[in-house]
N, C-alpha and C positions, 0 to 999 in steps of 0.2 A: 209405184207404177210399173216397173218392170218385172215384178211378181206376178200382177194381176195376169196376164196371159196365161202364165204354169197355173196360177191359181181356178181359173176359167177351165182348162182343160182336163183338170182334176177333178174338179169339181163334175164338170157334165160326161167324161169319157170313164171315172173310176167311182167318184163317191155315190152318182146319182142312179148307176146298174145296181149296185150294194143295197142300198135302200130298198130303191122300187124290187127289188129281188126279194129282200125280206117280210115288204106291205104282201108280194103275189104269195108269198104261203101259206101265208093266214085265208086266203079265198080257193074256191073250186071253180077254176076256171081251165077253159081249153085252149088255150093262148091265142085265139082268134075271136070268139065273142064279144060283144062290146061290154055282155052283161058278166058280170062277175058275184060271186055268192059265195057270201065271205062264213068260212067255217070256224073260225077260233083256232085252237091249237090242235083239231082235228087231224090234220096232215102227218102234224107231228107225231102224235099215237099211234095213227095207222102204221104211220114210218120205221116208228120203234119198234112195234112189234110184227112187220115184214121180215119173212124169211131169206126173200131175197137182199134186203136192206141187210141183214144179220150175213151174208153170206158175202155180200159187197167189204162191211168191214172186216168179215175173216179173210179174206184173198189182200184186203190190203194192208194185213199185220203181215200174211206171210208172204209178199211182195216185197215189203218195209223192212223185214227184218233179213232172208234169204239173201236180196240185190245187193242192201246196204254192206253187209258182214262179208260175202264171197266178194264183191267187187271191191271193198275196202282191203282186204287178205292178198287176192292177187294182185294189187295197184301196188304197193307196196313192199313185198315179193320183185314184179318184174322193177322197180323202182330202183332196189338195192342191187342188183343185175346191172343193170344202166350207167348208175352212177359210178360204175367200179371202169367205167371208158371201156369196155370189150369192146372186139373187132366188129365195125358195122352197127355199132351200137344206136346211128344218129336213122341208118335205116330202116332198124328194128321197130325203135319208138313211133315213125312214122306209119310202119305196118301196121300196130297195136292200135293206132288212135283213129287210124282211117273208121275204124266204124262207128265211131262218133261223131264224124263228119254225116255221115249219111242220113237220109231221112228217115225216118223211122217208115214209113208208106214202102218205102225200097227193101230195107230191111226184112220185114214181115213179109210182103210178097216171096221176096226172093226161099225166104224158109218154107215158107208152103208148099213151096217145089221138095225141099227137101223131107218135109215134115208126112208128107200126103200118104195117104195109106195103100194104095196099090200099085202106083209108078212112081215114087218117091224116092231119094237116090239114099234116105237114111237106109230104108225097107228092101231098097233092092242090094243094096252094096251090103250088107245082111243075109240075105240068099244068097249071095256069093261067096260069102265064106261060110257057106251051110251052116247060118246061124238061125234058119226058120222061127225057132220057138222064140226069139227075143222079136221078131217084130209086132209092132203094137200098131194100133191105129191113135197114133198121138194124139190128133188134133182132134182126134172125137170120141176118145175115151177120158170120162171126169177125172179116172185116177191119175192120169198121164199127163194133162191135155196143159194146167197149170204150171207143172214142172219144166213144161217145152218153153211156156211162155217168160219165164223164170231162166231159161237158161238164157234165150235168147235177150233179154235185155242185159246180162250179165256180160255177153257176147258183145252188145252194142257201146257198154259204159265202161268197161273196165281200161280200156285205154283212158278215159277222160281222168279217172281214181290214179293213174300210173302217173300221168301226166302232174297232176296235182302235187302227187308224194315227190316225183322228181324236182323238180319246181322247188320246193320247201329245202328240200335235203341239198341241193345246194347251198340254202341259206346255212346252214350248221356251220359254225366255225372247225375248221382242219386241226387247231392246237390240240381242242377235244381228244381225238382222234390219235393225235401225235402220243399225248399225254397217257392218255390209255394204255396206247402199245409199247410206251417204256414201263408202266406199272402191269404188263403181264398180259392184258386182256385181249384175248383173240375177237374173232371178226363175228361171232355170236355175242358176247359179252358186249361187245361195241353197242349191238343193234339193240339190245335188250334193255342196256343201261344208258344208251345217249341218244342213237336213234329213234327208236319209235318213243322216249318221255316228250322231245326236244319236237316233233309231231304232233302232240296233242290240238293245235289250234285247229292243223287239214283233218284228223279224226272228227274232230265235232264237225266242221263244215260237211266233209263228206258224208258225216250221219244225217246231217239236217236235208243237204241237198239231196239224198235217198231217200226220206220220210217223204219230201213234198213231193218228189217225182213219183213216188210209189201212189199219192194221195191224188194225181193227176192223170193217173194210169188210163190212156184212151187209145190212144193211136193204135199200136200193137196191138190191144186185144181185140179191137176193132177191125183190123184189116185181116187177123187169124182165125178168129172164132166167130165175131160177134156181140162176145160175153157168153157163147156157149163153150160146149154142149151143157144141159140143162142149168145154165146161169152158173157153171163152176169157176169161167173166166171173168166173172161180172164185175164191173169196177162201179165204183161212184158215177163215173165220169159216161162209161155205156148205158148204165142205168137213167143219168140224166137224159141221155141223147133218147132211148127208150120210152122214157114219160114224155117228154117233150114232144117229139117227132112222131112216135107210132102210137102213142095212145092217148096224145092231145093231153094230159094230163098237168099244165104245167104250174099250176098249184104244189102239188106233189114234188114237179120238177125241183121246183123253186126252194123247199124242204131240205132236201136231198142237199142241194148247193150251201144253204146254210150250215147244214151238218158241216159240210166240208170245211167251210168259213170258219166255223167253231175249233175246227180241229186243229187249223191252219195258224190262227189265233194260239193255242194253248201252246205249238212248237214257237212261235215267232216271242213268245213272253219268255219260254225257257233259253231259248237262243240271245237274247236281251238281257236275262238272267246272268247267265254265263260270261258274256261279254263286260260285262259292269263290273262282274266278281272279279274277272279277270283286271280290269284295269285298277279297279281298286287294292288290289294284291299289288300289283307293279309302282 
């Protein structure tokens, strides 16, 4: 009896979206008609061989893989910095991580000031030091415009990656440490050989929680581009908002969300994988 409640609430607030998500793909429906007409695995064809579908999952391998690998690189960097107590060191971390506090809607506005192609403080502080030829119009050239978007969540998460490694690298026993420095090993040798193995648990987490953030990719690209200029910012997740909202489409929608489910799915079994192996080893 006191299950039944969580079980109630599961059931109709996460199991019962999941499903009827998966019946609406299978139809060509506008998400407002009563009448639905149901296509078979149609949506899904169409889907697959979308060019902007194909362009949604290349922006979000190179979302996946860019976020995860630089933000894990300098979390871990400013991590071992930290942990060594320097001066100020408690008000440093709290500088780094403030941008993770912040809403991602704040964040992205605020870069758009800086990002913007003719009164932009990147573009103008550029002409000031008579750098003319390097300004670009970021946010609305394809070549560019992904890379901003890329840096800027890098910008946003790399304190939460610091935080995490700091966190962890506490846990390290000091004899380690001790041990090492009497058998010779400087403070590279340290990090190579006991630091970052003795890491492996936040490595994988940090890689998992960067695939899915990357596979959720909305807010940002939303409040910067759109998912333009010509769909080079486009995520799953804008793409959804896109079928859904501007072109009624939400058969298609609903495709799309499965892919994502699917994807979500194959990291959540490797992640499961991992964890098992691991306790099984222990």
């Amino acid at each position: 009896m006191f299950v039944v409640p969580l079980l109630v609430l599961f059931l109709i607030f996460f199991a019962y979206p999941i499903i009827y998500n998966f019946i609406i793909s299978f139809y060509d429906w506008n998400g407002v008609s009563p009448e639905k007409v149901f296509v078979g695995f149609d949506n899904y064809k169409k889907l697959w061989s979308d060019p902007v579908m194909q362009r949604c999952f290349k922006n979000f391998c190179w979302i996946a893989v860019a976020t995860t690998l630089i933000q894990a690189a300098l979390g871990i960097v400013l991590a071992s910095f930290f942990i060594r107590k320097i001066k100020l060191s408690g008000f440093y971390r709290i500088l780094f991580y403030l941008p993770a506090i912040c809403t991602t809607t704040i964040v992205g506005t605020v870069f758009s000031k800086i990002f913007e192609t003719n009164r932009g403080y990147l573009n103008s502080i550029l002409r000031m030091v008579h750098l003319d030829a390097l300004c670009q119009p970021w946010l609305a050239s394809p070549k560019t415009v992904l890379g901003c978007l890329i840096f800027v969540n890098i910008w946003q998460w790399t304190g939460y990656s610091m935080l995490m490694y700091y966190t962890n690298m506490l846990n390290i026993p000091q004899d380690l440490y001790e041990s090492a420095t009497i058998d010779g090993a400087g403070s590279f040798k340290q990090f190579i050989y006991i630091t970052f193995p003795l890491l492996k648990g936040t490595h994988i987490t940090l890689i998992l929680l960067g695939v899915l953030g990357a596979l959720k990719f909305f807010d940002l690209s939303y409040v910067l581009t759109k998912g333009g200029p010509a769909h080079a910012t486009e995520s799953f997740s804008t793409y959804i908002y896109t079928k859904s909202f501007n072109t009624f489409k939400q058969g298609e929608a609903s495709t799309i969300v499965v892919y994502m489910f699917i994807i979500a799915m194959v990291l959540t079994v490797l992640q499961l994988w991992y964890y098992y192996k691991n306790e099984k080893e222990e």
